[in-house]
C-alpha positions as CSV (number, residue, x, y, z in Angstrom):
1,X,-4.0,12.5,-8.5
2,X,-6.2,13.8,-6.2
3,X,-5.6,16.8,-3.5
4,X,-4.8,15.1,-0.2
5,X,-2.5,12.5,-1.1
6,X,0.8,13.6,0.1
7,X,0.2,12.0,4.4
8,X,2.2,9.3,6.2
9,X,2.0,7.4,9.1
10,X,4.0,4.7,11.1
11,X,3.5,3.2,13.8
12,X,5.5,3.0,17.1
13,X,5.6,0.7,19.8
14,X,4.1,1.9,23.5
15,X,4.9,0.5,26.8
16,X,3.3,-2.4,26.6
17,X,5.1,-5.4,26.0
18,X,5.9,-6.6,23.1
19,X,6.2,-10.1,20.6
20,X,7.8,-9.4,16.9
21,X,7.1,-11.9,14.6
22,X,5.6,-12.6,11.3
23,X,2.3,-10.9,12.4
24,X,4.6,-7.5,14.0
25,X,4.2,-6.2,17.6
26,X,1.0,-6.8,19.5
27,X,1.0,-3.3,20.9
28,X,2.1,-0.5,19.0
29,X,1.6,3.5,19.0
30,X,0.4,4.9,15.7
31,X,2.1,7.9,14.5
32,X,1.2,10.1,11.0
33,X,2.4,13.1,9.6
34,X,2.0,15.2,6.2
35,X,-0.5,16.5,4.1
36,X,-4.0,16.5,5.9
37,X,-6.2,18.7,4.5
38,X,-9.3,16.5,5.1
39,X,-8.4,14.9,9.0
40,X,-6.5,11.6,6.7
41,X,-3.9,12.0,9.3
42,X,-6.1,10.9,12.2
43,X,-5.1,13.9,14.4
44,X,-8.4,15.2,14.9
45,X,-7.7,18.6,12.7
46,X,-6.5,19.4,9.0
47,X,-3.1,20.8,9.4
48,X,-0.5,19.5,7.9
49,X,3.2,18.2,9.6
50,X,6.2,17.4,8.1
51,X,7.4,15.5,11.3
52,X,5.8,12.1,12.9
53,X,2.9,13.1,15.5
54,X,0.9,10.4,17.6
55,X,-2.7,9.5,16.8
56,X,-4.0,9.5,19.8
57,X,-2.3,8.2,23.3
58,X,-3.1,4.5,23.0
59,X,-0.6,2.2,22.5
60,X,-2.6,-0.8,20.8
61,X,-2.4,-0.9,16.8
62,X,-1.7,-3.7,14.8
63,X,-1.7,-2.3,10.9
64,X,-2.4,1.0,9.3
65,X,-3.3,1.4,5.4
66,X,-3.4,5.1,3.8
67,X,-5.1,5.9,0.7
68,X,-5.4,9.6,-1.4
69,X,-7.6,10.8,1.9
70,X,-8.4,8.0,4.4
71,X,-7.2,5.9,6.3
72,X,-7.4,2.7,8.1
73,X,-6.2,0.7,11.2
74,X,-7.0,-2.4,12.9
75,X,-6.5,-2.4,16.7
76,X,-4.7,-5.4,18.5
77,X,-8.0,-7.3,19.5
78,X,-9.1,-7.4,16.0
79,X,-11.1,-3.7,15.8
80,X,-11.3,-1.9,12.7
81,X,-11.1,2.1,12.8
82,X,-10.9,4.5,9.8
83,X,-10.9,8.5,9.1
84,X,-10.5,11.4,6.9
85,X,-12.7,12.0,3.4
86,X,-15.8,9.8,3.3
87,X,-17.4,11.2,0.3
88,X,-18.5,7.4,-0.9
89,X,-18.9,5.9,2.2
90,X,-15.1,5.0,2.6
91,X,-14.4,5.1,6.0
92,X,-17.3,2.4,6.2
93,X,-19.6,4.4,8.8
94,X,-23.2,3.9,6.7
95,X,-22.5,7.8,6.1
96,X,-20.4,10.2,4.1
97,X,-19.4,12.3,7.3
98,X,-15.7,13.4,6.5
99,X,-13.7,12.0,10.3
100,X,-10.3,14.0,11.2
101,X,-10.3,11.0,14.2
102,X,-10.4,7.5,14.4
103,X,-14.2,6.0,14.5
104,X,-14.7,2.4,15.2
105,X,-16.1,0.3,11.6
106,X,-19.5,-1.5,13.7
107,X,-18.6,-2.9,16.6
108,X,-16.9,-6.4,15.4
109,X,-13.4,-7.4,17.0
110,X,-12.6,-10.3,13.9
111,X,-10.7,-8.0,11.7
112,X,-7.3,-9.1,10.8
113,X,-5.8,-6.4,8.0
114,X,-7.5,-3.8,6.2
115,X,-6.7,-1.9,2.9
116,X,-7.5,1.4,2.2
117,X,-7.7,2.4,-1.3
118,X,-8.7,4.9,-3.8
119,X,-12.1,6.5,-2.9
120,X,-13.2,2.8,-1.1
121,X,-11.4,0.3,1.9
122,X,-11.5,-3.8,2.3
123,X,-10.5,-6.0,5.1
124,X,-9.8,-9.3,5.7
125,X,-11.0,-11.2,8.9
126,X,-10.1,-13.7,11.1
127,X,-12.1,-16.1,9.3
128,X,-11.0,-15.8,5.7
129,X,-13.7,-13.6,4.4
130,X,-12.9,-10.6,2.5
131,X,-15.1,-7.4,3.3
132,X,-15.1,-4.2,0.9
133,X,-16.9,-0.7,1.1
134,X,-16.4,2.7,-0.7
135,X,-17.3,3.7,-4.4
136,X,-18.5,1.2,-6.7
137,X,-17.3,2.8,-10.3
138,X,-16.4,-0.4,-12.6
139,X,-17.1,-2.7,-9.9
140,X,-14.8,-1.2,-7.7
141,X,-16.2,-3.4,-4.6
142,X,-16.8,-6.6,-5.9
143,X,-20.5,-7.3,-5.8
144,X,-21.3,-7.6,-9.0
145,X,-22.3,-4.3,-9.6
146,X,-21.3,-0.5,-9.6
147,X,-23.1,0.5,-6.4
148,X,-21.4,2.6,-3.5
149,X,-21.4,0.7,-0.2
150,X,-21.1,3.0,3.0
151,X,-20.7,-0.3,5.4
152,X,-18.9,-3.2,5.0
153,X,-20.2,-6.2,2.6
154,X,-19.0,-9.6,1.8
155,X,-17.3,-10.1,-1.4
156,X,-18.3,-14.0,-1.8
157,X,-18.5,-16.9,0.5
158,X,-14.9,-17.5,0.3
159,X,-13.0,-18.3,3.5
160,X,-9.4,-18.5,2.0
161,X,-8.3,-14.9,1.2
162,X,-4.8,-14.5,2.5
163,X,-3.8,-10.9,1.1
164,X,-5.4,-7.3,-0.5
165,X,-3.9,-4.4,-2.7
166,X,-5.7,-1.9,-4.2
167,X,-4.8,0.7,-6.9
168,X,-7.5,3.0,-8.6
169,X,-11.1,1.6,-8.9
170,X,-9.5,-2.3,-9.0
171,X,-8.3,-4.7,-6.4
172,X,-6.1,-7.8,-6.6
173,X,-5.7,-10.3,-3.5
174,X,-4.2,-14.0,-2.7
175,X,-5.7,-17.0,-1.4
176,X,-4.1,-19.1,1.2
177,X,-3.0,-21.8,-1.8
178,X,-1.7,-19.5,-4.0
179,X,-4.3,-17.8,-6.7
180,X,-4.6,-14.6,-7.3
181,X,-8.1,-13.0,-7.6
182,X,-8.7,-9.6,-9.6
183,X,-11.8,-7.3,-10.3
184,X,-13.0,-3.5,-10.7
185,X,-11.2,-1.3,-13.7
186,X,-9.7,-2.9,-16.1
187,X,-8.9,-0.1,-19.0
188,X,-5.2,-1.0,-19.0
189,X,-4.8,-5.0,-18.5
190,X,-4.0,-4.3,-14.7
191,X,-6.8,-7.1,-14.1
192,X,-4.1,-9.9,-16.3
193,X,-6.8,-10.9,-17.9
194,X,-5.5,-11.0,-21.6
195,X,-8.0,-7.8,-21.8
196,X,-9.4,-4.2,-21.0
197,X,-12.9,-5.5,-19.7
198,X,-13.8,-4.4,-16.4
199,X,-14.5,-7.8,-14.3
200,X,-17.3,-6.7,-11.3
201,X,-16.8,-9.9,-9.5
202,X,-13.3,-11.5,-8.3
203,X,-11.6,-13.8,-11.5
204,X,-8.7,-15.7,-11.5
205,X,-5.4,-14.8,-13.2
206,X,-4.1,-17.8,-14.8
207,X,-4.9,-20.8,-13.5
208,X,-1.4,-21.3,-11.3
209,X,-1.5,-21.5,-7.3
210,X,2.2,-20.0,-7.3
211,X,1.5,-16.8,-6.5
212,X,3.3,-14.8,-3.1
213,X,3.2,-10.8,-2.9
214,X,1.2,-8.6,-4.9
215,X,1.2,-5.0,-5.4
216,X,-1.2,-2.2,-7.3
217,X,0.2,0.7,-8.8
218,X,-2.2,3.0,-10.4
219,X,-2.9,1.4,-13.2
220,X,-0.7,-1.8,-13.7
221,X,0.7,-4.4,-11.1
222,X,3.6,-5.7,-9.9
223,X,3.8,-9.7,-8.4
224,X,6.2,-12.0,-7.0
225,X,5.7,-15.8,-7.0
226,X,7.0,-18.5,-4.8
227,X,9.7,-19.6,-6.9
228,X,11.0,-15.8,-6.4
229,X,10.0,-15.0,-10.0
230,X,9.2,-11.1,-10.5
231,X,5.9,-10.3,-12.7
232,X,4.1,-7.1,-14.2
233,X,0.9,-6.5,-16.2
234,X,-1.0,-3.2,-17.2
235,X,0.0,0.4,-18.4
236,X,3.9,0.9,-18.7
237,X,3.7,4.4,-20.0
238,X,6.9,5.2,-17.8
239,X,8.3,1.9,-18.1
240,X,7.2,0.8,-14.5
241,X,6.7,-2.9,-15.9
242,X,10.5,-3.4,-16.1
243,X,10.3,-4.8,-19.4
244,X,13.2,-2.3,-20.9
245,X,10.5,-0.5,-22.7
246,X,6.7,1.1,-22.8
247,X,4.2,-1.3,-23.9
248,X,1.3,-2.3,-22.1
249,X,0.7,-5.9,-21.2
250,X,-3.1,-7.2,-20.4
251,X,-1.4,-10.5,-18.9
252,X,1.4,-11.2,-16.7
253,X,5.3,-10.9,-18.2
254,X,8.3,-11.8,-16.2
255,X,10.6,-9.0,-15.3
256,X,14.2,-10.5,-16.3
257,X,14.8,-14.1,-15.8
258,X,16.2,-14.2,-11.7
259,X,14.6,-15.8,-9.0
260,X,15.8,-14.0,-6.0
261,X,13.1,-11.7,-6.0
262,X,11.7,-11.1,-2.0
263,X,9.5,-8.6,-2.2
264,X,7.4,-5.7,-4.0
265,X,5.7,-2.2,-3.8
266,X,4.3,-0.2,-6.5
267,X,4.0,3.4,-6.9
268,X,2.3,5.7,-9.3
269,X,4.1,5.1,-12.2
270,X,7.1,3.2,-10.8
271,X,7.8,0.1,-9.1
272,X,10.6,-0.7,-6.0
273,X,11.5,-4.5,-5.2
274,X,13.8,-6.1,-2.7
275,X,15.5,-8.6,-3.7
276,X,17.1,-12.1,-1.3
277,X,20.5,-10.6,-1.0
278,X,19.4,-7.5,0.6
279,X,19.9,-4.9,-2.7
280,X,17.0,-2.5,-3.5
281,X,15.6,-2.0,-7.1
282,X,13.5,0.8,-8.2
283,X,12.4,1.3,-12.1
284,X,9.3,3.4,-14.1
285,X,8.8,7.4,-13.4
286,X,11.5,9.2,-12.2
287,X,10.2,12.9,-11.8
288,X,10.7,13.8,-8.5
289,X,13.6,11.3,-7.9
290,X,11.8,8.3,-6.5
291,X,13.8,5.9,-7.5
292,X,16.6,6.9,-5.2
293,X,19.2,6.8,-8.0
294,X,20.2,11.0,-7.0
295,X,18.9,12.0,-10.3
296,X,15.2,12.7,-12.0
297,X,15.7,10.2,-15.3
298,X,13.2,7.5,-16.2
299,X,14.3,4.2,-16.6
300,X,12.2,1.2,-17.9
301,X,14.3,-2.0,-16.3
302,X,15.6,-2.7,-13.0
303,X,18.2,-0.2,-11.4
304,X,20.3,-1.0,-7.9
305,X,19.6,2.2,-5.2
306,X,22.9,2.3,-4.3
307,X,25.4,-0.7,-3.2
308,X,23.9,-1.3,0.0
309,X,23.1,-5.3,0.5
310,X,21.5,-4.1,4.1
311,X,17.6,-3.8,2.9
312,X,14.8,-5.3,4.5
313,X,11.8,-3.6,3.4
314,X,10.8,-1.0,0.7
315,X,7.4,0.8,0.4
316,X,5.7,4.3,0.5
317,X,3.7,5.3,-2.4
318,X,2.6,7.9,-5.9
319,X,5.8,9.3,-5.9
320,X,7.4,8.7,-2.3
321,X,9.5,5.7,-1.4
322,X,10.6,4.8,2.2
323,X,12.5,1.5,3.0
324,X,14.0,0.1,6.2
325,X,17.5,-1.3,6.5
326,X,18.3,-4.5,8.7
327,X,19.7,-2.3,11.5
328,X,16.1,-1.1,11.8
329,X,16.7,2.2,10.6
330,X,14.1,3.8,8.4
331,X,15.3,5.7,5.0
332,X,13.1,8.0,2.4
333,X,13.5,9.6,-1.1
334,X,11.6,10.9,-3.7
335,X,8.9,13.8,-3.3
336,X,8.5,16.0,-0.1
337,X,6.3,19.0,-0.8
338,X,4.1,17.9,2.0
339,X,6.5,16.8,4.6
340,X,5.3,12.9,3.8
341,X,9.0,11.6,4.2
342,X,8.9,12.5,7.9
343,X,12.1,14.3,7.8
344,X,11.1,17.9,8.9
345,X,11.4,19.4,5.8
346,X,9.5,19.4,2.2
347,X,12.8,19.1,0.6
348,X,13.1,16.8,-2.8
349,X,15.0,14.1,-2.0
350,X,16.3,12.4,-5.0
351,X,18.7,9.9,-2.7
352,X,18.0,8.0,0.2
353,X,18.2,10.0,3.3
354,X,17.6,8.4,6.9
355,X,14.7,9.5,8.7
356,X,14.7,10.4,12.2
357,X,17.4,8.4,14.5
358,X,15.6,5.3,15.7
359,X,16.9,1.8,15.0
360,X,13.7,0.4,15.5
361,X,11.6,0.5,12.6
362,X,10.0,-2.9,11.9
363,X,7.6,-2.8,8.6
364,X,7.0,-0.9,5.6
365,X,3.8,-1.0,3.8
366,X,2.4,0.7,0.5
367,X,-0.3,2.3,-1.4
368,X,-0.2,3.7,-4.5
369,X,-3.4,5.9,-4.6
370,X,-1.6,8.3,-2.1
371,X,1.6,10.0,-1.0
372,X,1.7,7.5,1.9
373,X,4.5,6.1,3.9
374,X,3.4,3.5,6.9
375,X,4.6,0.8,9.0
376,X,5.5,-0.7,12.6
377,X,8.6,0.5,14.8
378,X,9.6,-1.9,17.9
379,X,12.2,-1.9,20.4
């Protein structure tokens, strides 16, 4: 994992007003803390916090995505804005000019949700197109080739993509009816195409039109479908495919046999779901007690964080979870040398501890190519 991965941010609503709903608040303030050695944090320097800071004084963000050492965010009327290491063209400026500030990606207001990912960043617009920039090792970007793209291009002439993860050098994403696209590296089956080729160009996983939530970890995947199935592919070297043992898979396997799955978020080498009663399940690497079960030992199937049936939302990322309870109150475990839980210190936490005293915390997102934890507080 690369240096600069351990970062955070959140963000928090302003005092404009405000409309939860599927899409979160229209008007939020973006906040970030932990490791920043390269401006990822957005707070215009390279020092480090272990408690949530503001980026900026505007209260008008939509998403945030965090990656190893960038970051993007898309702005309430549909701008996209990205900083920190820009080595490959990342942050999507026609450069590789590091930013420790947000900088505007051109000068288009379509944007809907963007992705940032491991040494690269994609976005979805308004429209349905996909757009993806950054380093183009194995095909990283979807153009057919392995070219670095410093700007925004179009990955196809589709109009129907509905969602984008990203793990290292590969990409899945959704379409409105239900596939599920892959392409880039491909050295572990993470691509679920019965193979290790590497695919340069988005192809289809299966042929079924069933698929909901996806989620990259860093080198396998993690998938829900809308009969509330729960699926895994790629390297299981920890056991992060559930399956009760170590064995990579090069297409998709169902974890267990329920169907109460809700939701899912993929780490490093671990995975965290939620499932429809409101229990949390973690599994895969252990080491630095992400998966919340208040000890540091691997397990390769499914284990219950505690008795709780109060969970929402569960994300974070490498080797940091965070998760948000129904009462809107925001919780974190795993590693902390960096202060990327958010609770002050850079304590191991190995059980969930709550962050901060706020009852408002609204989403939870993930990455797995960095230490990040992000989402959306309203009141």
């Amino acid at each position: 994992m690369p240096i600069g991965s351990d970062k955070g941010s959140f963000i928090k609503p302003g005092f404009l007003p405000l409309t939860v709903g599927p899409a979160g608040p229209t008007a939020a303030q973006a906040w970030a803390w932990g490791l920043n050695d390269l401006g990822s944090l957005g707070l215009g320097d390279t020092a480090a916090r272990s408690s949530p800071v503001q980026i900026g004084t505007e209260a008008n963000w939509s998403s945030l995505s965090n990656a190893a050492s960038n970051s993007l965010g898309v702005k309430t009327e549909g701008s996209l804005y990205a900083w920190g290491r820009n080595q490959y063209g990342q942050l999507g400026q026609g450069n590789t000019t590091n930013y420790s500030s947000p900088v505007q990606v051109g000068a288009l207001t379509d944007w809907l949700k963007a992705t940032a990912s491991y040494d690269g960043g994609g976005a979805i617009k308004t429209d349905g197109t996909l757009w993806m920039w950054g380093r183009g090792t194995y095909g990283a970007t979807a153009q057919g080739n392995t070219t670095d793209y410093s700007s925004p291009v179009q990955v196809g002439a589709l109009t129907t993509w509905a969602t984008l993860s990203s793990g290292y050098f590969y990409s899945l994403a959704t379409t409105t009816d239900g596939k599920l696209y892959a392409w880039g590296y491909n050295g572990y089956g993470q691509l679920g195409q019965g193979n290790p080729t590497a695919y340069s160009s988005p192809v289809q996983v299966g042929a079924l039109t069933t698929w909901a939530k996806v989620s990259c970890g860093r080198a396998f995947v993690i998938a829900t479908k809308t009969d509330g199935t729960l699926w895994a592919w790629g390297r299981s070297n920890r056991g992060q495919l559930g399956q009760g043992n170590t064995t990579t898979h090069y297409s998709p396997v169902q974890v267990g046999a329920l169907t109460n799955w809700l939701s899912v978020s993929a780490g490093k080498y671990y995975s965290k779901a939620v499932k429809t009663d409101g229990t949390i399940w973690c599994w895969g690497f252990n080491n630095q007690g992400q998966l919340g079960q208040g000890n540091t030992s691997n397990t390769s199937s499914p284990v219950q964080v505690g008795a709780l049936t109060t969970w929402l939302q569960v994300g974070g990322a490498y080797n940091s979870t965070s998760a948000i309870k129904t009462d809107g109150i925001l919780w974190g475990w795993g590693a902390n040398n960096s202060g990327q839980l958010g609770d002050g210190s850079v304590t191991l936490r190995n059980s969930p501890v709550q962050i901060g005293s706020l009852t408002t915390w609204y989403e939870v997102s993930d990455t797995c190519t960095g230490l990040s934890v992000f989402g959306t507080i309203v009141q």
